[in-house]
N, C-alpha and C positions, 0 to 999 in steps of 0.2 A: 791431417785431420779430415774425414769424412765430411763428407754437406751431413749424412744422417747423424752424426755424432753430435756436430754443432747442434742442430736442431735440437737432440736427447735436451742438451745441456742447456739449450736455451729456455726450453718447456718444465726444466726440472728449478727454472729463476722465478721462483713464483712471486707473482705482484703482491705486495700485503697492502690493503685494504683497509686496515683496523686492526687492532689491538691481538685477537685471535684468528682474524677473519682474510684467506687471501684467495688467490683469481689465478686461472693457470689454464693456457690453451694445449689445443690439440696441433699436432703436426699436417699441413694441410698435403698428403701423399690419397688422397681418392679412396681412405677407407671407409667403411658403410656405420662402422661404430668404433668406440675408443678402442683401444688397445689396452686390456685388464692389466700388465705391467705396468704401465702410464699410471694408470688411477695409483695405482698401491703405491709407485715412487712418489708420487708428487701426492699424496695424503703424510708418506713419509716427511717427506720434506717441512709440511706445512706443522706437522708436529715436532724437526728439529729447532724449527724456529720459535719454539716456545721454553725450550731446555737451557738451562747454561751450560758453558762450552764442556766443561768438563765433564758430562755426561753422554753416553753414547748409545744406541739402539743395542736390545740385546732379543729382542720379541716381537713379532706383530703377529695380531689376528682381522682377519678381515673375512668381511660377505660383500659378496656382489650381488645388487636388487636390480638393478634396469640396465640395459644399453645404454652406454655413455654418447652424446651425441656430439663429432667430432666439430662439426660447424659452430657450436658455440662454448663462451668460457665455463669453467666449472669451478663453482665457489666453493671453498676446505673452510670448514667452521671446526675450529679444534675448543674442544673442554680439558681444560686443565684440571683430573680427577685427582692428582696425590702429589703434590710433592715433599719425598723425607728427606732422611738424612743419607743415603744413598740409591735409593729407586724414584724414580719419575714414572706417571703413567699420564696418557693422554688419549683420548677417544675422540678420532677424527667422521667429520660424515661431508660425503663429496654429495655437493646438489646440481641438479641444471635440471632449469622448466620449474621451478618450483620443488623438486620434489627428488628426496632422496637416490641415487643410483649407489653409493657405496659407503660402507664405514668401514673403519681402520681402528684396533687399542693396539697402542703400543706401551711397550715399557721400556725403559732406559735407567742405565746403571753408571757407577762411575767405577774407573778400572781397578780390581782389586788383584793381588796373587792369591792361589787357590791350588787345588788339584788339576792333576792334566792327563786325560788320555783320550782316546780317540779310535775307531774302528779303522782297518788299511784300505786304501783304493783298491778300488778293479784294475787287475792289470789287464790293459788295454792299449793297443795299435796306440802310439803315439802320432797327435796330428800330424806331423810333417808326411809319416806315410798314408793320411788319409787322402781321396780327391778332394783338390779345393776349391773354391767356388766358380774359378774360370773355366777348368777345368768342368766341373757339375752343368755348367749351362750349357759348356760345347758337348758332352757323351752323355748325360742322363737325359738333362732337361726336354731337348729335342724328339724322346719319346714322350715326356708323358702328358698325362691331363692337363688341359688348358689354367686349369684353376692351382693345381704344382706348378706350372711353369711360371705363373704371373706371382705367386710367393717367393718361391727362391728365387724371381728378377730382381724383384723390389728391393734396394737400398736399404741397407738396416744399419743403426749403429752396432752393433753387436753380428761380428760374421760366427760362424756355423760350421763345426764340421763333425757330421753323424757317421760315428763305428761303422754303421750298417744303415741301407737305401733301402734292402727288401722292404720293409713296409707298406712303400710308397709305390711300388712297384708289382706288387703280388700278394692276391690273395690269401697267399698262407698264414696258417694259424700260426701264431711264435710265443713265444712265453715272454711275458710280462715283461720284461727288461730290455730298456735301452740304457746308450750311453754315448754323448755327445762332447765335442770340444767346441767350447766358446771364449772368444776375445771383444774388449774391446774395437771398435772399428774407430780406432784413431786416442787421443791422450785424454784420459779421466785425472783431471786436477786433483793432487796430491792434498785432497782433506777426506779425513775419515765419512765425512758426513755425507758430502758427495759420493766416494764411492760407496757406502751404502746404500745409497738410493738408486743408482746403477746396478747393483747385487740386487735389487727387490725387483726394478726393472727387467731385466732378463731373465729372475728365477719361474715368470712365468711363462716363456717359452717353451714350445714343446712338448710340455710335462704332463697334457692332458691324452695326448698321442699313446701314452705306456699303455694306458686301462686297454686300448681299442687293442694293442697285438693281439689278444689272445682269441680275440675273435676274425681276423683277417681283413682288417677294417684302418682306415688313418679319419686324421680329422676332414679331411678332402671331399670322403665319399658322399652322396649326395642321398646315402639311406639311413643317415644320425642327422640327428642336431644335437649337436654339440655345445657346451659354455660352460665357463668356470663358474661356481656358487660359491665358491669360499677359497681360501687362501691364508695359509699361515709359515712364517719363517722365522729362525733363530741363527744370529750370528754371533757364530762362537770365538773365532780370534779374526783378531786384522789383516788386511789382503789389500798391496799397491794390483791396481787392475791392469797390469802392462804385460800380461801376458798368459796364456792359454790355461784355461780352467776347464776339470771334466765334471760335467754334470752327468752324475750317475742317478737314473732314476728305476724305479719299482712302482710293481700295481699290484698290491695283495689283494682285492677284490672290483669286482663289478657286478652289482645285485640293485632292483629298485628302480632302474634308470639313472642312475647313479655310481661313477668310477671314481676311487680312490686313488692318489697318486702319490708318489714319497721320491724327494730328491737329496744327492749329496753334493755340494761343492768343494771341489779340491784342487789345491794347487799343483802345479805338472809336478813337483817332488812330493806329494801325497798328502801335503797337510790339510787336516780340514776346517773348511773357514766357515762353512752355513749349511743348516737340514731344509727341509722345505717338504709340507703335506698341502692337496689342494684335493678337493672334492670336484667332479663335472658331471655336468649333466649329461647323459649318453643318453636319448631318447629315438629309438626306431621312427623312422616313417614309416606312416600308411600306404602315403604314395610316394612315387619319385619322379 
């Protein structure tokens, strides 16, 4: 088990407070604002703790309003909007300082049989022959930008290992599409509810980087400001997280200031577990 995994897990124990009402820190690693996966898992979280067991996530929508500030706690006030006879809804709003930074509706269902189909994976380099991250830091890292080097240093729960570097490295234009391999970094505790909240935690990695290919651009460069505005995901069958998932993602536009992004998660034999769309803000500089 990772130091960063523990951490995930520990920050994902949210303190309850009151009846809907609970308290949930940030990881203290010297970032300037929360980490938007953070907010979304642990908004998750504060809404499974209003559900009975027998129900599970099958939806979330969420916006992001403010920079989350990592030096203090952030209080989850969940409203319990519906409960029937098989949907649960609940509409979470993350505060600190007084004043709103995010909210979360989720919806929850209890497991039914149904129809089943499903679009196929990308076939794609399987991790083992991608470089991995020891590897990454001894032949890539050493050239590049200071601000790449200090992100792939940094301990994450969740290791990484992307199809393709170009991005990060050269200006060319590429088409909209990446595709990434991610695992957990170390054991996600065999309950559905946890690894969902792990699944929402990492679905936001990345995923804002697809809109920028097409322009020759990562989230690194110092001529965007960049940030997520919204976030939504759907998880469709159950997934143990004990082992390598491709996140395949798309950017069918960027117009407005504004880049759309669309993910798949799938298990290394193809199955698909969760969709995932997020809006970002892509805004030029004047200056740099």
């Amino acid at each position: 088990m990772s130091r960063a995994m523990e951490n995930l897990l520990a920050i994902l124990d949210l303190e309850r407070l009151e009846m809907d009402l609970f308290r949930g820190n940030s990881p203290k690693v010297g970032w300037q604002r929360v980490f938007g996966g953070q907010v979304i898992a642990q908004s998750l979280v504060a809404a499974q703790r209003t559900i009975s067991d027998d129900r599970f996530v099958h939806s979330l929508h969420s916006y992001f309003m403010r920079p989350g500030d990592p030096e203090v706690p952030i209080i989850y006030e969940v409203d319990r909007i519906r409960d029937g006879a098989s949907f649960n809804t609940r509409r979470v709003v993350a505060i600190q300082h007084g004043r709103a930074i995010f909210s979360l509706s989720a919806s929850f269902q209890r497991d039914e049989p149904g129809l089943d189909h499903q679009i196929a994976m990308p076939d794609v380099a399987a991790p083992e022959a991608l470089i991995g991250e020891a590897d990454l830091k001894e032949k890539f890292l050493k050239n590049a930008p200071d601000n790449v080097r200090r992100y792939w240093e940094r301990e994450r729960p969740i290791e990484m290992r992307p199809v393709s570097l170009t991005h990060y490295i050269s200006p060319e234009k590429l088409e909209p599409i990446q595709n990434i391999w991610v695992r957990a970094n170390g054991t996600v505790p065999d309950d559905r509810r946890t690894q969902a909240a792990v699944l929402a935690y990492l679905s936001d990695m990345t995923l804002l980087d697809t809109s920028l290919f097409a322009h020759g651009l990562s989230v690194f460069s110092n001529k965007i400001q960049a940030a997520s505005l919204d976030h939504s995901m759907w998880f469709h069958r159950n997934c143990v997280l004990d082992d390598w998932l491709l996140y395949a993602q798309d950017s069918p536009s960027t117009s407005g200031a504004r880049g759309l992004n669309r993910g798949s998660l799938y298990t290394r034999d193809g199955i698909l577990i969760a969709s995932v769309a997020q809006e970002g803000l892509i805004r030029q500089r004047t200056k740099v």
